[in-house]
KOLLO-85022 format. One record per residue (C-alpha): residue number from 1; x, y, z. Coordinates in nm, 4 decimals, decimal comma, padded with zeros to 6 digits. Each point is the difference from the previous one (the first is absolute). Last residue first. Layout:
REM residues N
ATOM seq       px       py       pz
ATOM NUM        X        Y        Z
...
***
This chain:
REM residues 205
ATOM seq       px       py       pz
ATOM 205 -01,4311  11,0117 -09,5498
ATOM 204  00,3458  00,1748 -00,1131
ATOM 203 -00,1512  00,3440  00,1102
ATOM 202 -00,1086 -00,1472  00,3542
ATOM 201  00,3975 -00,1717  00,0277
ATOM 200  00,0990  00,3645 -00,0453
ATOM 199 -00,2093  00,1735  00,2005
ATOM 198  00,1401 -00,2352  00,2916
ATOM 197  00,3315  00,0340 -00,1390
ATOM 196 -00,0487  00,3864  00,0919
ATOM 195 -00,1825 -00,0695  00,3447
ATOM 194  00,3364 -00,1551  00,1110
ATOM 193  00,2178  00,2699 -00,1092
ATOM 192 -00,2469  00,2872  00,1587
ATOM 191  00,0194 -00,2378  00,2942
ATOM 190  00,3881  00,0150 -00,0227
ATOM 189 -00,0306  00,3733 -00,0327
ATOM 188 -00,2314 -00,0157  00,3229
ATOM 187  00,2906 -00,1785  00,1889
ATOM 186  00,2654  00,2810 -00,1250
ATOM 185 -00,2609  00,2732  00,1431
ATOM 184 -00,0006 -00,2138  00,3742
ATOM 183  00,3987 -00,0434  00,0064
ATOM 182  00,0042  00,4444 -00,1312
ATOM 181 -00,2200  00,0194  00,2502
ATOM 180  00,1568 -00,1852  00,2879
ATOM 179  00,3548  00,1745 -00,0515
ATOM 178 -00,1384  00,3624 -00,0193
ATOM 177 -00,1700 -00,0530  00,3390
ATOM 176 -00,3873 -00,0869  00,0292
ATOM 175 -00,2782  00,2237  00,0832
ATOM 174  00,2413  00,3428  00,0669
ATOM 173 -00,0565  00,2016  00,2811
ATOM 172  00,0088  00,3989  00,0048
ATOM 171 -00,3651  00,0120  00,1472
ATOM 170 -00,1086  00,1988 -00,2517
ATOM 169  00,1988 -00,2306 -00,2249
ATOM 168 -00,2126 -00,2747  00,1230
ATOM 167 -00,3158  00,1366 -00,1131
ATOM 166  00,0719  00,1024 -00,3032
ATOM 165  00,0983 -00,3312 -00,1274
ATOM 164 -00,2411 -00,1773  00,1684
ATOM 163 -00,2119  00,2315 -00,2024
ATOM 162  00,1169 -00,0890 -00,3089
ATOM 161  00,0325 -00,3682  00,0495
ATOM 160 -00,3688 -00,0486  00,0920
ATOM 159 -00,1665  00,2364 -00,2412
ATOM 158  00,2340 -00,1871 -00,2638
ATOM 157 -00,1218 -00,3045  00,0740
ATOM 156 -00,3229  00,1051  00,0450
ATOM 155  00,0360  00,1066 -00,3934
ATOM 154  00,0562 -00,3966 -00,1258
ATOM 153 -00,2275 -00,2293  00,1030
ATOM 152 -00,3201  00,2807 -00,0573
ATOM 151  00,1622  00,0436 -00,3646
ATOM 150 -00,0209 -00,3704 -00,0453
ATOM 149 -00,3856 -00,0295  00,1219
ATOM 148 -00,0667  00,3301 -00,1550
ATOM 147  00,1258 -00,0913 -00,3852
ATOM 146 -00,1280 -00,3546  00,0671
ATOM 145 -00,3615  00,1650 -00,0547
ATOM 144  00,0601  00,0588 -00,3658
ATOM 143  00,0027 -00,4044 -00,0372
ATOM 142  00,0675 -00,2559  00,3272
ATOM 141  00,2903 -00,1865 -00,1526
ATOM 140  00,0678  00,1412 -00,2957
ATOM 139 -00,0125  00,2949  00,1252
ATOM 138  00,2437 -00,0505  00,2971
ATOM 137  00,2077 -00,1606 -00,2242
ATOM 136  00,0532  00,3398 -00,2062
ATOM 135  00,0789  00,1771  00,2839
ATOM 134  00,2377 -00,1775  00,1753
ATOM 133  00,1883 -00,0552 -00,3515
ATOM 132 -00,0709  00,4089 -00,0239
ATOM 131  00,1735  00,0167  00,3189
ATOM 130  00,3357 -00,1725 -00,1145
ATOM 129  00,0029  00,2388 -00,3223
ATOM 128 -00,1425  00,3102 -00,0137
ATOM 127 -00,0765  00,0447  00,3386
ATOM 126  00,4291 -00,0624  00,0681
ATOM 125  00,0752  00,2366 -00,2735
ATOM 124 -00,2192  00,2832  00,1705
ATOM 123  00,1037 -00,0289  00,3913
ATOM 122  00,4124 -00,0782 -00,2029
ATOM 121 -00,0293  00,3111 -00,1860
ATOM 120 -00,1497  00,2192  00,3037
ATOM 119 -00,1454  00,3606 -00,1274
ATOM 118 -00,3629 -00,0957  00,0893
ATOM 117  00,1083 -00,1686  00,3565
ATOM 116  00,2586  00,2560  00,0879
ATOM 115 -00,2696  00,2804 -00,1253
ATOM 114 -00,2591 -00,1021  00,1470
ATOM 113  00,1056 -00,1211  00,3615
ATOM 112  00,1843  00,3141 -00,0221
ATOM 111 -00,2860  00,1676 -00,0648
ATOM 110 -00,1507 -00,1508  00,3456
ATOM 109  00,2896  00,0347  00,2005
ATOM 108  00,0624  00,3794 -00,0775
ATOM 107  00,2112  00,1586 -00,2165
ATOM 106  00,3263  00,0937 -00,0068
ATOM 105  00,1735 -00,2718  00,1631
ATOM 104  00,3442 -00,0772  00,0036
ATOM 103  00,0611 -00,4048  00,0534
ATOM 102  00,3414 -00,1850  00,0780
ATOM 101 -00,1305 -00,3912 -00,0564
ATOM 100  00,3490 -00,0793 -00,1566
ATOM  99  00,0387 -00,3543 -00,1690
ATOM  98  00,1021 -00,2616  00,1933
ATOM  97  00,1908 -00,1401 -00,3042
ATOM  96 -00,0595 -00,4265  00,1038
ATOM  95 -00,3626  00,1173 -00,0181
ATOM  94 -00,0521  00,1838 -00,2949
ATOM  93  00,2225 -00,3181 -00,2149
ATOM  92 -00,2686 -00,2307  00,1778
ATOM  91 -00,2860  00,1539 -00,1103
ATOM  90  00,1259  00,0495 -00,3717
ATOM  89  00,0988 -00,3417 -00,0257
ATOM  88 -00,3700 -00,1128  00,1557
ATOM  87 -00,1561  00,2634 -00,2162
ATOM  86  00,1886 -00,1651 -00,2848
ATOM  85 -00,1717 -00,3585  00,0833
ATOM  84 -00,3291  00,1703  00,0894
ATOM  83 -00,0087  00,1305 -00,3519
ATOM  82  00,0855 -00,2722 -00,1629
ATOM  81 -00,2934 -00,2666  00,1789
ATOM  80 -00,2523  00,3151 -00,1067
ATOM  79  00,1167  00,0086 -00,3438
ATOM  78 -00,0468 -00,3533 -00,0556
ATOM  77 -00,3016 -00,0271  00,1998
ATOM  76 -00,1491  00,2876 -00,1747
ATOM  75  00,0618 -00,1875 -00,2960
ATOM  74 -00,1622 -00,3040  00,1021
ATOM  73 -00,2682  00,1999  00,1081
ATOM  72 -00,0855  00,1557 -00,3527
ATOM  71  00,0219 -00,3376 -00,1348
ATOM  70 -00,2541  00,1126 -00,2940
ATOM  69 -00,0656  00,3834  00,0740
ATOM  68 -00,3871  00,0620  00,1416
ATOM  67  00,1365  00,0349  00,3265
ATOM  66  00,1889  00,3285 -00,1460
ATOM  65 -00,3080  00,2345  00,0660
ATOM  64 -00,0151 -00,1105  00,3235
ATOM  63  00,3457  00,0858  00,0704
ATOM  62  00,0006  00,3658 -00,0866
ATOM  61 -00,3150  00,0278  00,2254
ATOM  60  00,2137 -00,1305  00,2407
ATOM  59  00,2928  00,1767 -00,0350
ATOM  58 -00,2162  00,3271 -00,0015
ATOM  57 -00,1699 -00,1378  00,3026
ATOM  56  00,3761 -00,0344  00,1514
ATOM  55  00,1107  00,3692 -00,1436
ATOM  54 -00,2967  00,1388  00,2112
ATOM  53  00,0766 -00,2064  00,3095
ATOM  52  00,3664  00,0810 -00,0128
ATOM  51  00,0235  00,3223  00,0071
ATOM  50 -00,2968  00,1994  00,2527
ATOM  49  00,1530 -00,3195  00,2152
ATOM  48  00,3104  00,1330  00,0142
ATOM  47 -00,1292  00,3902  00,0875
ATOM  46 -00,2255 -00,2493  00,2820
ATOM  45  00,3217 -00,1281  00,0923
ATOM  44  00,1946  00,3372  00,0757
ATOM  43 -00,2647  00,1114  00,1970
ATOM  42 -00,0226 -00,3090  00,2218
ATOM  41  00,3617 -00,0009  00,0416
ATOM  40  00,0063  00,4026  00,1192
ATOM  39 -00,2681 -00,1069  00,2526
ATOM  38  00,2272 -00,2835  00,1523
ATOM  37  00,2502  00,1804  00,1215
ATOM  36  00,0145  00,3944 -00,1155
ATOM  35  00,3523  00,0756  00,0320
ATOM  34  00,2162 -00,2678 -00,0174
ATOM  33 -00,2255 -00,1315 -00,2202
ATOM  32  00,0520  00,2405 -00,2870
ATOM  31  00,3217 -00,1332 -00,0428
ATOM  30 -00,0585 -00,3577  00,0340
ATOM  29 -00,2978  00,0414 -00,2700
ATOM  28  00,2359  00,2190 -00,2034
ATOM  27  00,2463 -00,2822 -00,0655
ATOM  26 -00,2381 -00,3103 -00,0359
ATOM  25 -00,1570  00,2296 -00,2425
ATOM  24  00,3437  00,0323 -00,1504
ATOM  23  00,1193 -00,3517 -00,0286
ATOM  22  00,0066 -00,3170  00,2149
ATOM  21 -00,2382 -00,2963 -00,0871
ATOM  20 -00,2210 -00,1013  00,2697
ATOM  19 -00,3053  00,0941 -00,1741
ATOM  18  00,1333 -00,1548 -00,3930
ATOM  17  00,1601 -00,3062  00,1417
ATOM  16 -00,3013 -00,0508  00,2273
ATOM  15 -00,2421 -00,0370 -00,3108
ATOM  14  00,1193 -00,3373 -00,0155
ATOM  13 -00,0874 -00,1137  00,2737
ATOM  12 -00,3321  00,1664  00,0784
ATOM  11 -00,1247 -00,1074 -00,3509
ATOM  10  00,0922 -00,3687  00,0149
ATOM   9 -00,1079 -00,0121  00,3570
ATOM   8 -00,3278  00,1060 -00,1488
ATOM   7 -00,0078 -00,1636 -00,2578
ATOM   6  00,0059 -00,3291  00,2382
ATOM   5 -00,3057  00,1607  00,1768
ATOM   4 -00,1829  00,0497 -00,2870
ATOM   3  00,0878 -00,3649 -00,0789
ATOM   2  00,1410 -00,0793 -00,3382
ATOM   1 -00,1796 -00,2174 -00,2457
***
């Protein structure tokens, strides 16, 4: 049986290629922290959070009702291990374009945290498919319960990132050069890789 604190590392790690991802909250965070520092990240992570933690207990309560499917976590596993493996392709095609992080704001940090989070194809595809894996072994591993213990892995991540974010753009600095992070985001794809077979090999068994 896995560890809590081996899901963990399992949660925080892969959860990373969704938080450090680039894209337009990424975009409007920078923006709005040249600005307003620090404050202007915390808003715009508590209009994430207003998101995700309602569509995660939805995906959970969705989940428990599919735990009474026969090899319900083999498929999961299946279509967990496949999603990782395109998010890795996707991850690294994203980084090796640079895309733009130009940002216009009309509204303010926390309804843009909202609406870019909401409104965000790859935020919803990647609950629906590599975090619902998370989620569904973390109720099968400690019941309804596992819903907070991998939810509380995952947001402080993005508390973390997103104000770091802001914070350093007040300052006009940059927390690692253009060349490191797209090194460090390719190294997570392998992970994503890695964790993929993993799922695999747990399907197969």
């Amino acid at each position: 049986m896995v560890t809590l604190a081996e899901f963990a590392i399992i949660v925080i790690t892969i959860s990373l290629s969704g938080v450090m991802s680039p894209g337009p909250l990424f975009a409007a965070n920078v923006a709005y922290g040249l600005k307003g520092g620090i404050k202007t990240g915390l808003k715009m992570a508590y209009g994430h959070t207003l998101v995700e933690l309602p569509l995660v207990v939805l995906l959970g309560i969705g989940a428990i009702s599919l735990t009474t499917i026969p090899q319900f976590r083999e498929i999961t596993s299946i279509l967990g291990a496949l999603s990782l493996f395109v998010f890795a392709g996707i991850q690294i095609k994203s980084t090796i374009k640079k895309p733009s992080t130009i940002f216009e704001g009309k509204h303010g940090p926390f309804l843009a945290g909202i609406i870019l989070s909401g409104l965000n194809p790859f935020f919803l595809i990647w609950w629906f498919t590599i975090g619902f894996k998370l989620i569904t072994d973390a109720i099968i591993l400690y019941s309804f319960i596992g819903i907070g213990i991998m939810f509380a892995f995952h947001i402080w991540m993005d508390y973390a990132w997103i104000c770091s974010v802001a914070f350093l753009s007040s300052k006009g600095k940059k927390i690692i050069s253009n060349k490191e992070y797209s090194i460090f985001m390719i190294a997570i794809s392998g992970v994503l890789v890695y964790f993929g077979i993993v799922f695999l090999l747990q399907a197969i068994h």
